[in-house]
N, C-alpha and C positions, 0 to 999 in steps of 0.2 A: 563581301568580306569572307563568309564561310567559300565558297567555292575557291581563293584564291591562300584559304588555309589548305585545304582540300588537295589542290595543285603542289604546295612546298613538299606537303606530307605526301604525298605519293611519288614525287620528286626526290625527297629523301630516300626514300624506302627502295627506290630504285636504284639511286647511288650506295646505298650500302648492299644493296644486293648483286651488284657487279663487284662490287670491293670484294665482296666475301668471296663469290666465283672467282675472281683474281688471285685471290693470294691464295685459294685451296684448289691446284689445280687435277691434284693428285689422286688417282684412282683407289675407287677403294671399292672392295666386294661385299656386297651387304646379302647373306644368307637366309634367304625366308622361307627354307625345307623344300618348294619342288622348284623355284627358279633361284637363280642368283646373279642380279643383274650387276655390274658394273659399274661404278658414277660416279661424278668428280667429287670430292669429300664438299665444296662450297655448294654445287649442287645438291647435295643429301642433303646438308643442312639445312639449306633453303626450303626444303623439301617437308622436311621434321617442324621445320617451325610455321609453315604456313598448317599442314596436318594439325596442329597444336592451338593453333587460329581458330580454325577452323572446329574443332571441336569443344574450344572453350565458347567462342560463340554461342555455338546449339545447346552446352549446359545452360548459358543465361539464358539463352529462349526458352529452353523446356522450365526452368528453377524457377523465373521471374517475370519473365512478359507475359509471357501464355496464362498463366495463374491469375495475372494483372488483369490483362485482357477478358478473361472468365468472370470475374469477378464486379467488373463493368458492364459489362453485359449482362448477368445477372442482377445486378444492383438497378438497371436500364428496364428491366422488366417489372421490378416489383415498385417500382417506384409509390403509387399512393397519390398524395398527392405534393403541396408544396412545403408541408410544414414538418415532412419527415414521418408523419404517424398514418397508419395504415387507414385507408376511404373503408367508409361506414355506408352499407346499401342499406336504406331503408325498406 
């Protein structure tokens, strides 16, 4: 079932991503001080929005899993024993 969600949704994202390059066929100059490349306005945006993706991604890695992750690991090492309260060496 997940992989055949998987398939719609990148199926989707595909078709709207030729949609967008279709109907923005139109060049536009994007100024970034020592080059300035040329590209179709549906292409930029496609462009802007994966960048966007892709950086919001790595904030929830760095914010939340990684922490997560840390903290499991951590919690894995001190464990004790099973009752939760730290082993007594006699």
């Amino acid at each position: 079932m997940y992989r055949w969600l998987l398939l719609l949704a990148v199926l989707v994202a595909a078709l709207l991503g030729l949609a967008i390059g279709v109907l923005n066929p139109d060049p536009v100059a994007l100024d970034l001080g020592l080059v300035q490349p040329s590209l179709p306005l549906g292409g930029l945006v496609l462009i802007v929005f994966a960048a966007g993706t892709v950086c919001g991604l790595l904030l929830f890695w760095l914010m939340f899993d990684l922490p997560a992750r840390v903290r499991r690991r951590a919690a894995g090492r001190g464990k004790g024993n099973a009752t939760g309260l730290p082993v007594q060496n006699d």
